[in-house]
C-alpha positions in Angstrom: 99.0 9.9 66.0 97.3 12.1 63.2 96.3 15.2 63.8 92.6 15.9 65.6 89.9 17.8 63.6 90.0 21.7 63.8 86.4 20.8 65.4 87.5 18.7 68.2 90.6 20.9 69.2 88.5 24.2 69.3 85.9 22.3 71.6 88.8 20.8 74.1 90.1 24.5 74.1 86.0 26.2 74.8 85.3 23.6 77.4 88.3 22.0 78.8 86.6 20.3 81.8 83.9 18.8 80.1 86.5 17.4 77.3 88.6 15.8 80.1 85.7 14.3 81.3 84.6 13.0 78.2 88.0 11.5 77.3 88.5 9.9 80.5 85.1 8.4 80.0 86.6 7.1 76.7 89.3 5.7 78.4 87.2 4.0 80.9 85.0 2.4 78.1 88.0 1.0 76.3 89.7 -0.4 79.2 86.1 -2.0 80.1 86.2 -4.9 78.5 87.8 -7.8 77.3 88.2 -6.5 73.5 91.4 -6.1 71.9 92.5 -2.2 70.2 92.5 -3.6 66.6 88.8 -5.0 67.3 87.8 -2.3 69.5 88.6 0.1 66.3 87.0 -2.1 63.7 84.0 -2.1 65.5 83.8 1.8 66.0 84.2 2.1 62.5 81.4 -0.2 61.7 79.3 2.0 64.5 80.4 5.3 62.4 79.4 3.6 58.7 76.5 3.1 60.9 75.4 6.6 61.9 77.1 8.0 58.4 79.3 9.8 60.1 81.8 10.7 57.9 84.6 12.6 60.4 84.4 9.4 62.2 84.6 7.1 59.9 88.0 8.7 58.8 89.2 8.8 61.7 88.7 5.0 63.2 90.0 3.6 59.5 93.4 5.8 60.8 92.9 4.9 64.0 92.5 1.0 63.2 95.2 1.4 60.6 97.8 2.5 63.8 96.7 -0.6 65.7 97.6 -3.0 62.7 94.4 -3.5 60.9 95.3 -4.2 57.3 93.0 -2.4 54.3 91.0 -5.8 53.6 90.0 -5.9 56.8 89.2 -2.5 56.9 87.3 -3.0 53.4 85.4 -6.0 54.8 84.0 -3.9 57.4 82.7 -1.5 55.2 80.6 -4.1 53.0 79.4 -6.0 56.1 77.2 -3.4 55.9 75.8 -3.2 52.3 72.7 -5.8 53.3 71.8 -3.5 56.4 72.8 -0.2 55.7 72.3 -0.1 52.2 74.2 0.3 49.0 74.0 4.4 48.9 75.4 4.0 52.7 78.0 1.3 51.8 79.6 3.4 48.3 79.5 6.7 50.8 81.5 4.9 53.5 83.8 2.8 51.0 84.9 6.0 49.3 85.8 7.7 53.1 87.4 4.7 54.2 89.5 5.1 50.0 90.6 8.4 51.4 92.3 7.0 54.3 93.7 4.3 53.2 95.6 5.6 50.4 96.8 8.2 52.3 98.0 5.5 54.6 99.6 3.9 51.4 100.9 6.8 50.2 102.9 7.7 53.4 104.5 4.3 54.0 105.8 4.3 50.7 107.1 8.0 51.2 109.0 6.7 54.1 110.4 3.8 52.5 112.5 5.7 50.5 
């Protein structure tokens, strides 16, 4: 798993009670429903294009990417977006989901060799 943002772990290590609490709440909510991981991730990064968050949108293209989501579909997600988001939105998102991707790209083919 990647590493966490600076952000997150300095929070987990201020308030340690309320981050167990809040990640055993994400647990519940995953385990809620019928929705496979790879969907489960697609979808949150759709819902973080969606608020223009940027940190998450980062993270659930990694997070999708460990699950087995491939880059088209990961690219598809992002343009689902264009006619309700808007373009601005849609070019901001693409070019934070770019990042991830090629990193992605760039560290399987490091490990290939």
């Amino acid at each position: 798993m990647a590493q966490l943002p600076r952000s997150y772990e300095n929070f987990k290590k201020s308030y340690p009670e309320i981050w167990q609490a809040y990640d055993r709440l994400g647990g519940l909510v995953h385990d809620a429903g019928p929705v496979d991981k790879k969907s489960r991730e697609l979808l949150k990064l759709a819902m973080a294009i969606g608020s223009r968050s940027e940190g998450a949108v980062h993270s659930h293209t990694r997070r999708a990417m460990e699950v087995g989501a491939k880059a088209d579909e990961i690219y598809h997600v992002v343009l689902l977006g264009l006619t309700t988001l808007g373009f601005p939105a849609t070019i901001a998102a693409w070019t934070w989901v770019k990042d991830e991707v090629e990193k992605h790209s760039s560290s399987r083919q490091r490990s290939r060799k």
